[in-house]
TIKE-682901 format. One record per residue: residue number from 1; residue in three letters; chain; x, z, y of N, C-alpha, C, O, CB in turn. Coordinates in nm, 3 decimals. Each point is the difference from the previous one (the first is absolute). Glycine has a CB too. Layout:
BEGIN
{NUM "ALA" "A" {X Z Y} {X Z Y} {X Z Y} {X Z Y} {X Z Y}},
...
//
This chain:
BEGIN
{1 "UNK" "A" {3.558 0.039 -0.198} {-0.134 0.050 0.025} {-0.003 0.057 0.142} {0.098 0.053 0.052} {-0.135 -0.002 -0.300}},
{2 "UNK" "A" {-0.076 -0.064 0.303} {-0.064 -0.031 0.182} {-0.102 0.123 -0.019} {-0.093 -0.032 -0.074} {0.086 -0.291 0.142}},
{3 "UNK" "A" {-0.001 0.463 -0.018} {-0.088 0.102 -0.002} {-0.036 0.026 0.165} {0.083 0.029 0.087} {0.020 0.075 -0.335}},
{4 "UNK" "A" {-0.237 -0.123 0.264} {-0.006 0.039 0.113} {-0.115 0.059 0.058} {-0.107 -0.050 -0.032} {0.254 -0.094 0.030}},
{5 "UNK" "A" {-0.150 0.226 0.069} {-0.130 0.089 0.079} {-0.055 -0.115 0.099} {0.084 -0.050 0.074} {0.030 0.328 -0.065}},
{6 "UNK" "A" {-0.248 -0.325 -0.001} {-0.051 -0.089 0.068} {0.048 -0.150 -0.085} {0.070 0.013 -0.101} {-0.070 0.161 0.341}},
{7 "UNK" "A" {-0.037 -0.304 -0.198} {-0.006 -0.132 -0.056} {-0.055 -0.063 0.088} {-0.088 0.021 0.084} {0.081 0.023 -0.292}},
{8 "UNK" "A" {0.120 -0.189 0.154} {0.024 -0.095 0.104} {-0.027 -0.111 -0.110} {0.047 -0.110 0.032} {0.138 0.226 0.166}},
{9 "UNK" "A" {-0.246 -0.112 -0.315} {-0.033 -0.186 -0.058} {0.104 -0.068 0.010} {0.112 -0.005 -0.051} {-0.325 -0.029 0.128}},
{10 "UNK" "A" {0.113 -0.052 0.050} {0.045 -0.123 0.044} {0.173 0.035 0.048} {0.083 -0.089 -0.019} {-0.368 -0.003 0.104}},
{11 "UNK" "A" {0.319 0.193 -0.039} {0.169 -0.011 0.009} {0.070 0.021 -0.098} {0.121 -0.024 0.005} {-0.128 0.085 0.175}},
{12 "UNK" "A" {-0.068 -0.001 -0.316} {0.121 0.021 -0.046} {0.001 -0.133 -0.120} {0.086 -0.014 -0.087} {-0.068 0.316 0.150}},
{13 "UNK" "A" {-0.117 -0.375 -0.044} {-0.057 -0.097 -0.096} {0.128 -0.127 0.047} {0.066 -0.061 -0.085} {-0.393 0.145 0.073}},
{14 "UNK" "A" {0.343 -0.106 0.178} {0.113 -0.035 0.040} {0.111 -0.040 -0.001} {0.040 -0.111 0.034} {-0.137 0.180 -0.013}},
{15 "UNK" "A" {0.193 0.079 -0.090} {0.087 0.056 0.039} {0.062 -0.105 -0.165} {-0.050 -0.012 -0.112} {-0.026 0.304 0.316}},
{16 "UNK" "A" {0.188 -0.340 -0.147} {0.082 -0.102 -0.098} {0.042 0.094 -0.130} {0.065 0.105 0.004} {0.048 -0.270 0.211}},
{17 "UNK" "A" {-0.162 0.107 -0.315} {0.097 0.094 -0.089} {-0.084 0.095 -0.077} {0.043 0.047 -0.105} {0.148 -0.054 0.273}},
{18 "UNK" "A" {-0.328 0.045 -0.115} {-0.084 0.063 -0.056} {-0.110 -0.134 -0.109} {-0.044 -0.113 0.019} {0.081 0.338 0.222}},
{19 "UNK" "A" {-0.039 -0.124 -0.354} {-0.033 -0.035 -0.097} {-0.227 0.017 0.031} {-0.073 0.083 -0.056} {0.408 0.004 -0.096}},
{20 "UNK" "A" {-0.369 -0.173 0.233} {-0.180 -0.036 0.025} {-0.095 0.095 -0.145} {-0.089 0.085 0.000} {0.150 -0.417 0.119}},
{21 "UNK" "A" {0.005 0.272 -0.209} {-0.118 0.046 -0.119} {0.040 0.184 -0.071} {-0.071 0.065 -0.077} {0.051 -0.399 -0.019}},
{22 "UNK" "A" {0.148 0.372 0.154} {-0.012 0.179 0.001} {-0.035 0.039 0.121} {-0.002 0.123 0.000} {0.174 -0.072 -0.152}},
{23 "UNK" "A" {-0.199 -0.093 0.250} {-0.026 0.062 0.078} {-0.187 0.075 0.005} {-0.104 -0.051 -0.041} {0.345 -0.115 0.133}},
{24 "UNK" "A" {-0.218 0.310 -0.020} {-0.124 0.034 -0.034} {-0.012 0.123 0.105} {0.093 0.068 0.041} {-0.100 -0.160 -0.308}},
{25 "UNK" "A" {-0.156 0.106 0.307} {-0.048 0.081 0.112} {-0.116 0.037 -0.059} {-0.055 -0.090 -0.064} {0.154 -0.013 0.262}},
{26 "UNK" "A" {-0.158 0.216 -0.195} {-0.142 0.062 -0.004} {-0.058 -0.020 0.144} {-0.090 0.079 0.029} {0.149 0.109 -0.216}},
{27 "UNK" "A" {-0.026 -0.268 0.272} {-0.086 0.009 0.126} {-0.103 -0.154 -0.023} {0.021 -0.121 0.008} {0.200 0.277 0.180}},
{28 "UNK" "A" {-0.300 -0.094 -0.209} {-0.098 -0.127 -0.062} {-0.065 -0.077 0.111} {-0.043 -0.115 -0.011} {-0.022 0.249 -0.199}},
{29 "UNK" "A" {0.062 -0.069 0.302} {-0.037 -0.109 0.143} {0.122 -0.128 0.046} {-0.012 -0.123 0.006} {-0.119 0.370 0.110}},
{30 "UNK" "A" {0.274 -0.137 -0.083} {0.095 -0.131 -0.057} {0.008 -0.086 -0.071} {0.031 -0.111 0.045} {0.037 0.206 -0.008}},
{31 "UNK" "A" {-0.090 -0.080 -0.164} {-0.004 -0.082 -0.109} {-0.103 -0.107 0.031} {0.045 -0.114 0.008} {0.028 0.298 -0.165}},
{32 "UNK" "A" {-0.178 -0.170 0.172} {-0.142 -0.082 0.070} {0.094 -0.094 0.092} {0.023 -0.115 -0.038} {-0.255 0.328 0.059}},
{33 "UNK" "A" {0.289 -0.164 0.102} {0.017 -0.036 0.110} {0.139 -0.136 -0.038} {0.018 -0.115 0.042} {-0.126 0.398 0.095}},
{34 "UNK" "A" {0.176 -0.203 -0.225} {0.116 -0.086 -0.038} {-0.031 -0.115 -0.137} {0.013 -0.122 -0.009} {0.144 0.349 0.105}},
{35 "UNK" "A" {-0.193 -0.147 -0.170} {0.016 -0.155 -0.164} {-0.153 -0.005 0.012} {-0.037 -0.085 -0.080} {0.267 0.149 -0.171}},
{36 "UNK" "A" {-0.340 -0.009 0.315} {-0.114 -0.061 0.017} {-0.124 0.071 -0.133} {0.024 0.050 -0.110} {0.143 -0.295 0.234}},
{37 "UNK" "A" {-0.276 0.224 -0.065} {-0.093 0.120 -0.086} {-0.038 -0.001 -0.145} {-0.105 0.053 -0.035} {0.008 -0.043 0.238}},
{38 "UNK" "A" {0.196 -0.082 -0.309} {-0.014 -0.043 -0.066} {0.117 0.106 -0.070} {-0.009 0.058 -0.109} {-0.121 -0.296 0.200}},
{39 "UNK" "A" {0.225 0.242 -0.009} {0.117 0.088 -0.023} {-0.075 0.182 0.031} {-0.010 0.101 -0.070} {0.233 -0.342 0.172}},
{40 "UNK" "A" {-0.240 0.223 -0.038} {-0.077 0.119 0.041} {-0.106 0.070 -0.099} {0.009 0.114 -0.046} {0.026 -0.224 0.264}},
{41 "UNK" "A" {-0.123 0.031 -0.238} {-0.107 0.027 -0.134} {0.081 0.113 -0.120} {-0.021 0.113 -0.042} {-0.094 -0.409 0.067}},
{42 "UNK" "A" {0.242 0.158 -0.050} {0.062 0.065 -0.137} {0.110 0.161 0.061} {0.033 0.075 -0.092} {-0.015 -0.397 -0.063}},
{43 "UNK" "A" {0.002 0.340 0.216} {0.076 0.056 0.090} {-0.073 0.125 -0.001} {0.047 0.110 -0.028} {0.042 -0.309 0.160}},
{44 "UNK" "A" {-0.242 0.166 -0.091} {-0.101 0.089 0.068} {-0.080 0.114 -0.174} {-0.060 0.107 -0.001} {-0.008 -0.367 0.281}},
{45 "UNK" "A" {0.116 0.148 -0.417} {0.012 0.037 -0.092} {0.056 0.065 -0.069} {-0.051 0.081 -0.078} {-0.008 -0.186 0.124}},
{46 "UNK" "A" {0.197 0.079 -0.030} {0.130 0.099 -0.045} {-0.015 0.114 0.063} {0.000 0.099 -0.074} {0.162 -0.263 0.045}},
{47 "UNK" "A" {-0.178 0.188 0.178} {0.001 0.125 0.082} {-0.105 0.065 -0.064} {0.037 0.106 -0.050} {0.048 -0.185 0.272}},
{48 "UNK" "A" {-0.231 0.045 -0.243} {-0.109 0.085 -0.069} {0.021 0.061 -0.169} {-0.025 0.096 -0.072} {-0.130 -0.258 0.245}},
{49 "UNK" "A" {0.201 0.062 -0.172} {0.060 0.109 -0.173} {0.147 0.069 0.018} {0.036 0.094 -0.071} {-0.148 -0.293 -0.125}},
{50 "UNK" "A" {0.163 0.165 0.260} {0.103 0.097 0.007} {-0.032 0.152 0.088} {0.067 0.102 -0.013} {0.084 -0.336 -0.008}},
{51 "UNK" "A" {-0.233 0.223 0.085} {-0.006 0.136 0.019} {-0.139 0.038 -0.014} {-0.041 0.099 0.060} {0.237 -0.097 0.083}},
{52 "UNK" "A" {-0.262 -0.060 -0.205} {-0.114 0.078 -0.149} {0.120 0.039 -0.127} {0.036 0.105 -0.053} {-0.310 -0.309 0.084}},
{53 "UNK" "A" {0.294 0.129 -0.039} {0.156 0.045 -0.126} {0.046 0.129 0.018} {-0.007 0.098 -0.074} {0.124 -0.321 0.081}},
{54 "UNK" "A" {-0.046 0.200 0.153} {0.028 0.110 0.013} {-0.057 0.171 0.025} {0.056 0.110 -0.003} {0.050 -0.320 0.036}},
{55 "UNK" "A" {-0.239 0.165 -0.010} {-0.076 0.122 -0.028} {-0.078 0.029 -0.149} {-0.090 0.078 -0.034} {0.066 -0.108 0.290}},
{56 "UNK" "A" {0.078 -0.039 -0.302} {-0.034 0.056 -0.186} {-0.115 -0.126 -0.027} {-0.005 -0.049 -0.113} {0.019 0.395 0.111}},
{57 "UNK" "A" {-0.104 -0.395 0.104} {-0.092 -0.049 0.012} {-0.012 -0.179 -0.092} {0.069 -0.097 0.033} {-0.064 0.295 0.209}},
{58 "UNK" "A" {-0.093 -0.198 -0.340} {-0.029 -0.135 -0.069} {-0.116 -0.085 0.041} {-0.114 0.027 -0.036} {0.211 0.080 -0.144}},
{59 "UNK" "A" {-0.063 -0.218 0.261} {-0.138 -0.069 0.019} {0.026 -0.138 -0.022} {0.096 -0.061 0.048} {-0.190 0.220 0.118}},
{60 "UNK" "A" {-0.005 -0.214 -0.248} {-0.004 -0.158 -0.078} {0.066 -0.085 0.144} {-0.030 0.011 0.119} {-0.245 0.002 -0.321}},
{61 "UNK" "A" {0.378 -0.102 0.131} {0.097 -0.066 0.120} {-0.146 -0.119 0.055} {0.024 -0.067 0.100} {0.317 0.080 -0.240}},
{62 "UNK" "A" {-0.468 -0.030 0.080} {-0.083 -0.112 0.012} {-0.043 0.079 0.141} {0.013 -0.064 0.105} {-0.092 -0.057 -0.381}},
{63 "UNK" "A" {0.031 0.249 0.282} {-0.050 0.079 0.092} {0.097 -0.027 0.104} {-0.022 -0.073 0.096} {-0.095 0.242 -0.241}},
{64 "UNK" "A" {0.224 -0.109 0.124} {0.122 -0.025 0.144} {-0.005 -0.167 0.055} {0.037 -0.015 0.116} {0.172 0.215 -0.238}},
{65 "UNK" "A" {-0.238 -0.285 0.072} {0.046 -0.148 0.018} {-0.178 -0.019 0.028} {-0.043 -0.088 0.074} {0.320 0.007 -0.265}},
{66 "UNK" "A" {-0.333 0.144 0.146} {-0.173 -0.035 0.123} {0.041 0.055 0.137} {0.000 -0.072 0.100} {-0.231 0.135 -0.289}},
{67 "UNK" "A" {0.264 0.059 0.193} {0.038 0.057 0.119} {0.098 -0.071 0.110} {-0.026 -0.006 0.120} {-0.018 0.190 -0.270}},
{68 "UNK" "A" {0.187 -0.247 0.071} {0.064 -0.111 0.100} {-0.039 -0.120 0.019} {0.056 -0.077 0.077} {0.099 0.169 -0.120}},
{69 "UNK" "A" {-0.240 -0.115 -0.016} {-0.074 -0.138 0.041} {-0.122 0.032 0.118} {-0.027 -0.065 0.101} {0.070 -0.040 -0.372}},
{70 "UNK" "A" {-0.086 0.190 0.236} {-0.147 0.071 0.137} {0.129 -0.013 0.130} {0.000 -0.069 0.102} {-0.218 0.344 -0.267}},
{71 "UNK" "A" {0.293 -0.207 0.127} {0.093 0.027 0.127} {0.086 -0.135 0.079} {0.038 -0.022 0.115} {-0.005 0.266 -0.250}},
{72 "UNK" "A" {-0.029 -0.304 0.026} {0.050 -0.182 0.058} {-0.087 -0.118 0.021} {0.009 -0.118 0.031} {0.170 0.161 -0.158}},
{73 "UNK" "A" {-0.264 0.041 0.098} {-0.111 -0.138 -0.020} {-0.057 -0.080 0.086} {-0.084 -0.085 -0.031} {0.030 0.191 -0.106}},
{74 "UNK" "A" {0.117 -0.075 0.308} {-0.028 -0.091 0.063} {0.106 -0.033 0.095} {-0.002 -0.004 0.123} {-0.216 0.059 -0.172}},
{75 "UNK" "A" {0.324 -0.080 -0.045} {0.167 -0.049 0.015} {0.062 0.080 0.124} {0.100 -0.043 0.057} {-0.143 -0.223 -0.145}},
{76 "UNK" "A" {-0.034 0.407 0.132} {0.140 0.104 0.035} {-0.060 0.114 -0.068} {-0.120 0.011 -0.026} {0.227 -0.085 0.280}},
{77 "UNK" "A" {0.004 0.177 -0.288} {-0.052 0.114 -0.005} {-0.111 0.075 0.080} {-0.040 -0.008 0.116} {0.238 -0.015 -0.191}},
{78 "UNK" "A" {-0.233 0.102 -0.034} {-0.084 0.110 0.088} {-0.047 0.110 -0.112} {0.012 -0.006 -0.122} {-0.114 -0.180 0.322}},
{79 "UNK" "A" {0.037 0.298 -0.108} {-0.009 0.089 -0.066} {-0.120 0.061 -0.021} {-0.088 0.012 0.085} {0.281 -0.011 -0.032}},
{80 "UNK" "A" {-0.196 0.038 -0.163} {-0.110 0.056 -0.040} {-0.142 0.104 0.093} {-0.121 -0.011 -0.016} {0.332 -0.025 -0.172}},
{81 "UNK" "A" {-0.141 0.124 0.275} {-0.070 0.059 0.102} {-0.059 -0.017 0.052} {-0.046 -0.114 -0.005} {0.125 0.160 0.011}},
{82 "UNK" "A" {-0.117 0.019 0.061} {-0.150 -0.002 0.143} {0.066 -0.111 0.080} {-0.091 -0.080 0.021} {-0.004 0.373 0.034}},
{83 "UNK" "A" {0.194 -0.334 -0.007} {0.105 -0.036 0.060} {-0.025 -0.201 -0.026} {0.013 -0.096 0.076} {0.162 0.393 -0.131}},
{84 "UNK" "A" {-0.218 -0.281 -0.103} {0.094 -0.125 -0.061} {-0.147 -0.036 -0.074} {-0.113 0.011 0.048} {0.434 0.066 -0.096}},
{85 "UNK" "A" {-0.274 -0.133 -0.109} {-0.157 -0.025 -0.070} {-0.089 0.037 0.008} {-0.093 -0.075 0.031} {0.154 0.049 -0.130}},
{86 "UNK" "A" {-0.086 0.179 0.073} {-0.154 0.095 0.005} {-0.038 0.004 0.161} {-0.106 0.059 0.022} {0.167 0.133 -0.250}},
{87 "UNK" "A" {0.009 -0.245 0.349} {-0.048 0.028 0.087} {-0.080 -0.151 0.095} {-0.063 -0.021 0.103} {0.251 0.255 -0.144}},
{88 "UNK" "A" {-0.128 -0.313 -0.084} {-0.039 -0.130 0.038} {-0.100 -0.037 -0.058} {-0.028 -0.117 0.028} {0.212 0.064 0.016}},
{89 "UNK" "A" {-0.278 0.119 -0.140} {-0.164 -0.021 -0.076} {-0.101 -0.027 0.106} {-0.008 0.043 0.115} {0.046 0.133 -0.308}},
{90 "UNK" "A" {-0.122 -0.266 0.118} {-0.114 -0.005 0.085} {-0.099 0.082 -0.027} {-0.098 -0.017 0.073} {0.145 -0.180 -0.042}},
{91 "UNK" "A" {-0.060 0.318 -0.145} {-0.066 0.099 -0.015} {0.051 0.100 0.035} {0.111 0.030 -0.043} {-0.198 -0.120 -0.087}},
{92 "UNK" "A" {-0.004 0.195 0.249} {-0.025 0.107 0.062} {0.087 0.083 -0.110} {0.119 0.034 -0.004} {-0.367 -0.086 0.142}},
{93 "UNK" "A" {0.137 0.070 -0.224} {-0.020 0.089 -0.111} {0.156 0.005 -0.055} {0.066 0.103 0.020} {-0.343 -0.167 -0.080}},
{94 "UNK" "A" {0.345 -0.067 -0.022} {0.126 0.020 -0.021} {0.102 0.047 0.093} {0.088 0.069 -0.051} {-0.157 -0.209 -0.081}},
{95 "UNK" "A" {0.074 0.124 0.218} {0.052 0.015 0.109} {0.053 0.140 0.050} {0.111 0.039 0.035} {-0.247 -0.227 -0.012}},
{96 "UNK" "A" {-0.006 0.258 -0.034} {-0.007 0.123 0.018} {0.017 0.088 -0.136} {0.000 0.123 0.000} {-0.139 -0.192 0.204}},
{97 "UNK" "A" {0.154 -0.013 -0.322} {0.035 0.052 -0.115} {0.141 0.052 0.003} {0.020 0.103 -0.065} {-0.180 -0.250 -0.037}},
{98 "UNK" "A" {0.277 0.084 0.178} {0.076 -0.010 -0.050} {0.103 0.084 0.107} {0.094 0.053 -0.058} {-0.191 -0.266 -0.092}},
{99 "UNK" "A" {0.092 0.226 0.258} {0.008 0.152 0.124} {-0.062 -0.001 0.054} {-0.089 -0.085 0.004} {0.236 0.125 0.037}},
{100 "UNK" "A" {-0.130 0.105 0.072} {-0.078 -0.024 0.130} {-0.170 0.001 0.028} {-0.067 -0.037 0.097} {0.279 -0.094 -0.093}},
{101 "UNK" "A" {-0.250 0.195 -0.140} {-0.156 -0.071 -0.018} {-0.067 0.057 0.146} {-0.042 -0.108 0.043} {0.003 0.121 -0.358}},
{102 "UNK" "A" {0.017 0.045 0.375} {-0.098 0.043 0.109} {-0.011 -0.143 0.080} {-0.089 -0.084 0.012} {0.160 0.367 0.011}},
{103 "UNK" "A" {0.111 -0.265 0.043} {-0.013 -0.106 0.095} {0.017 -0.132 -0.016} {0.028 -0.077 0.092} {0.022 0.229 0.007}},
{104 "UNK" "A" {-0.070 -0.188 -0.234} {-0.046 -0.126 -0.014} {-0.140 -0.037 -0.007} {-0.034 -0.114 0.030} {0.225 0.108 -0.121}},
{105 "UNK" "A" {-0.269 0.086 0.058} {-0.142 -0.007 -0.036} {-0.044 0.021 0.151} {-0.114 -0.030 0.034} {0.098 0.128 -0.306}},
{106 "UNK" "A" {0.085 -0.059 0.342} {-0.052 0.065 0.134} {0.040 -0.111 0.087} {-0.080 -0.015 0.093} {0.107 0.281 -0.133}},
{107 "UNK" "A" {0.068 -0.345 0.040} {0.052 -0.143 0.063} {-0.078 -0.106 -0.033} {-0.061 -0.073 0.078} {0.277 0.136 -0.088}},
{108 "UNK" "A" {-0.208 -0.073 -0.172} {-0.138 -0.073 -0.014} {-0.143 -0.005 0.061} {-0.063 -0.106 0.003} {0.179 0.134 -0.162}},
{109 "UNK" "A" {-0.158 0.071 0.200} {-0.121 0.030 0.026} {-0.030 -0.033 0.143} {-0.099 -0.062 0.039} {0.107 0.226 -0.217}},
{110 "UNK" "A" {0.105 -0.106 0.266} {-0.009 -0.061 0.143} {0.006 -0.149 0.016} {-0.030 -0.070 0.097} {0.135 0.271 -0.031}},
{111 "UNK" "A" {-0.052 -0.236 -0.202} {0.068 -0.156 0.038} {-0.145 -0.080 -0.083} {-0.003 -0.122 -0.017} {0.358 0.156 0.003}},
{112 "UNK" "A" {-0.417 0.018 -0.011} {-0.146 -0.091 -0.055} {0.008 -0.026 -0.177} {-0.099 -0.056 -0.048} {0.089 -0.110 0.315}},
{113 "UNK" "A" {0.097 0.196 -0.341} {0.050 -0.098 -0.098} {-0.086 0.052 -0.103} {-0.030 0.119 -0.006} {0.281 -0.176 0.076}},
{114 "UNK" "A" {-0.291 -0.028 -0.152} {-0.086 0.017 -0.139} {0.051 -0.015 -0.054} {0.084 -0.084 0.032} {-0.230 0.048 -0.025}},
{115 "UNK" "A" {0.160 0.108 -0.175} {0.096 0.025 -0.108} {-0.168 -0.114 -0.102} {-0.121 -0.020 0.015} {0.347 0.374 0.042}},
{116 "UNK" "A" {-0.129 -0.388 -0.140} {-0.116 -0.112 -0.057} {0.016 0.046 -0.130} {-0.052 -0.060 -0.095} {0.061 -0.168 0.242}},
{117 "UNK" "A" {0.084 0.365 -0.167} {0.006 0.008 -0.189} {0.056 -0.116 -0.080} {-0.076 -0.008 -0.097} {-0.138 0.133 0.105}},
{118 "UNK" "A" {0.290 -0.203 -0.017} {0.080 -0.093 -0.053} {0.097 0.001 -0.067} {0.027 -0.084 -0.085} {-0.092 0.031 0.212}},
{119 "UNK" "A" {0.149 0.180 -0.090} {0.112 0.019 -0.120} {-0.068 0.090 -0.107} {-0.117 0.025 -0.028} {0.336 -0.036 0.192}},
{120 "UNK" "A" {-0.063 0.061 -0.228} {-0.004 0.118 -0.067} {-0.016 0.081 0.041} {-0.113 0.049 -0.003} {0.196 -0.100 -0.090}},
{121 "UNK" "A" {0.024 0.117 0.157} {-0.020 0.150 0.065} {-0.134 0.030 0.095} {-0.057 0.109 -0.012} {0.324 -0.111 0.017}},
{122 "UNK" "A" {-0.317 -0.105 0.096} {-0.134 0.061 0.038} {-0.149 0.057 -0.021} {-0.085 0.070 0.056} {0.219 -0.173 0.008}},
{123 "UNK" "A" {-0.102 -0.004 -0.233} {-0.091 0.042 -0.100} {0.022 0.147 -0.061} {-0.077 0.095 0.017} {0.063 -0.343 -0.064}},
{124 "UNK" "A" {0.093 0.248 -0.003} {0.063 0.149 -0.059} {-0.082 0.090 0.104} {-0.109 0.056 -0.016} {0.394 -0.119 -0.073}},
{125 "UNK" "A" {-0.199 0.061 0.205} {-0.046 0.124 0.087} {-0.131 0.002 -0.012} {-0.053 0.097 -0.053} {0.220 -0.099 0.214}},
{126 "UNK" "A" {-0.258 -0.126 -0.106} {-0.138 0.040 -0.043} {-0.078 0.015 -0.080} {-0.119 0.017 0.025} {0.146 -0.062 0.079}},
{127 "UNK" "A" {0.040 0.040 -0.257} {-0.055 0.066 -0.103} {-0.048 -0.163 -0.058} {-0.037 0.000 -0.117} {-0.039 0.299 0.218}},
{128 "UNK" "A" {0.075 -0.394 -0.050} {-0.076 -0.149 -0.044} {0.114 -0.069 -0.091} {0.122 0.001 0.011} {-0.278 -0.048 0.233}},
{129 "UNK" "A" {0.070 -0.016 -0.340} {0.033 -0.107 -0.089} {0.207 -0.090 0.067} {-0.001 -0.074 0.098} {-0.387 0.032 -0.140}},
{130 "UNK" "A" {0.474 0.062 -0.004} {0.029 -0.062 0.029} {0.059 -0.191 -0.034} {-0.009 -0.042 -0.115} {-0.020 0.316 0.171}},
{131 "UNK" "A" {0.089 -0.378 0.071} {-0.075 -0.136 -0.022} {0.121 -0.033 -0.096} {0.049 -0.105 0.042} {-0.206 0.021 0.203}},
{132 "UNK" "A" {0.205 0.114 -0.323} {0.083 -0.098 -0.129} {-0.053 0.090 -0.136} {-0.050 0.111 -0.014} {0.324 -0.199 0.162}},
{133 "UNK" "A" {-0.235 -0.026 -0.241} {-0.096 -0.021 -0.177} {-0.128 0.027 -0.017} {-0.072 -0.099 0.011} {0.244 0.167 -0.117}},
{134 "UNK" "A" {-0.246 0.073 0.074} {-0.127 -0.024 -0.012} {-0.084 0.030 0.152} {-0.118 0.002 0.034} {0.156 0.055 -0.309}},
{135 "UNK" "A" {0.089 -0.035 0.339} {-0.085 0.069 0.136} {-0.013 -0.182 0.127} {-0.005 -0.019 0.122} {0.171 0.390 -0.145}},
{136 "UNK" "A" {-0.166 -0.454 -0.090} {-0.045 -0.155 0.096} {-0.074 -0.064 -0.048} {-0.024 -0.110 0.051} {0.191 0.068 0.028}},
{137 "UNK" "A" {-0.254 0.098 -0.235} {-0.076 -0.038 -0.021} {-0.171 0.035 -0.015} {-0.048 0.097 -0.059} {0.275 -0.158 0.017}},
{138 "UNK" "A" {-0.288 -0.029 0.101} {-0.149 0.073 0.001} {-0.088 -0.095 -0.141} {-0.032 -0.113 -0.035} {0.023 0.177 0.372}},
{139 "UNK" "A" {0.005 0.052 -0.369} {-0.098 -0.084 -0.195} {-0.186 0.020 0.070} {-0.049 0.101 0.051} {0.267 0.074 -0.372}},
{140 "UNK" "A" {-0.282 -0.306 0.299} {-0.131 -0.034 0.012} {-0.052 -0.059 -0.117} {0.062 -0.085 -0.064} {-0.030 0.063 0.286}},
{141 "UNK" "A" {-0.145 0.065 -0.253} {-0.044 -0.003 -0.124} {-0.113 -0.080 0.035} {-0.060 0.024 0.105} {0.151 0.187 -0.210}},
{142 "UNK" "A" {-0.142 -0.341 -0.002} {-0.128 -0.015 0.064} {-0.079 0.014 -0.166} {0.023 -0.085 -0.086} {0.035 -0.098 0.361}},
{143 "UNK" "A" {-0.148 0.297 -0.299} {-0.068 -0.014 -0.071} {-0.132 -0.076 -0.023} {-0.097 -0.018 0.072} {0.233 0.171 -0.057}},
{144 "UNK" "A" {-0.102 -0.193 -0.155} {-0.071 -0.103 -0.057} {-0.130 0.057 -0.037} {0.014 0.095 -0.077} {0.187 -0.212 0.002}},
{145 "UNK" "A" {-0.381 0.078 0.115} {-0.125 0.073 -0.020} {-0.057 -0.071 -0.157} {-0.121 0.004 -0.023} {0.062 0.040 0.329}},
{146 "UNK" "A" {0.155 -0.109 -0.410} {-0.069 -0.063 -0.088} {-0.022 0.105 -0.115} {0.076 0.095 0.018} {0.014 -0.328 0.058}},
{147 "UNK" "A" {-0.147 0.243 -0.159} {-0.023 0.080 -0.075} {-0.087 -0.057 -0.146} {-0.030 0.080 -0.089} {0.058 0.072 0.320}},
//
């Protein structure tokens, strides 16, 4: 057994004599970078329940495995943050949901951009219908004058 502060993958994946399928790293960008984002996903899985685990914490493994798929889903990692997914929306509103709210709404605003209400969350904030199950359907009635 190979213990080490920092990781090298691809060298120690290498190294004659080492056994490929024990080998193992929590550095999940490596993992991406080396066996590819597929490896990473499941990788990016184990790390999220193991330390929800480790904080006493229970959350449905379906929930964790939506979450590594958002995060792989456009074959590299990324992250959830202002930084990464939530900062890449085309709604204002989400956008600013999720940090930072002043100076996003305030960037938006210099920058011209219209929020069109389209997701979830922009609806929420404004109190409106939101657009999935009954909130995509409009019922029209045409009453009948026979009598």
């Amino acid at each position: 057994m190979i213990q080490t502060t920092g990781s090298n993958l691809a060298g120690v994946l290498g190294v004659p004599g080492v056994d490929r399928l024990r080998v193992h790293t929590n550095n999940v960008m490596e993992i991406s970078e080396t066996l590819g984002i597929e490896a990473a996903r499941t990788a990016l899985i184990r790390e999220l329940n193991t330390t929800l685990a480790d904080q006493g914490l229970e959350v449905d493994d379906r929930y964790i495995m939506l979450i590594a798929d958002l995060m792989c889903s456009r074959g590299y990692m990324q992250q959830i943050g202002r930084h990464g997914i939530a900062g890449t929306k085309d709604s204002v509103l989400a956008r600013a949901a999720f940090e930072i709210t002043v100076p996003t709404i305030a960037r938006a605003a210099l920058g011209g951009e219209v929020e069109r209400l389209r997701g979830v969350t922009e609806n929420v904030i404004v109190g409106s219908n939101i657009p999935i199950g009954s909130g995509t359907v409009d019922l029209y009635m045409q009453v009948s004058k026979r009598r």
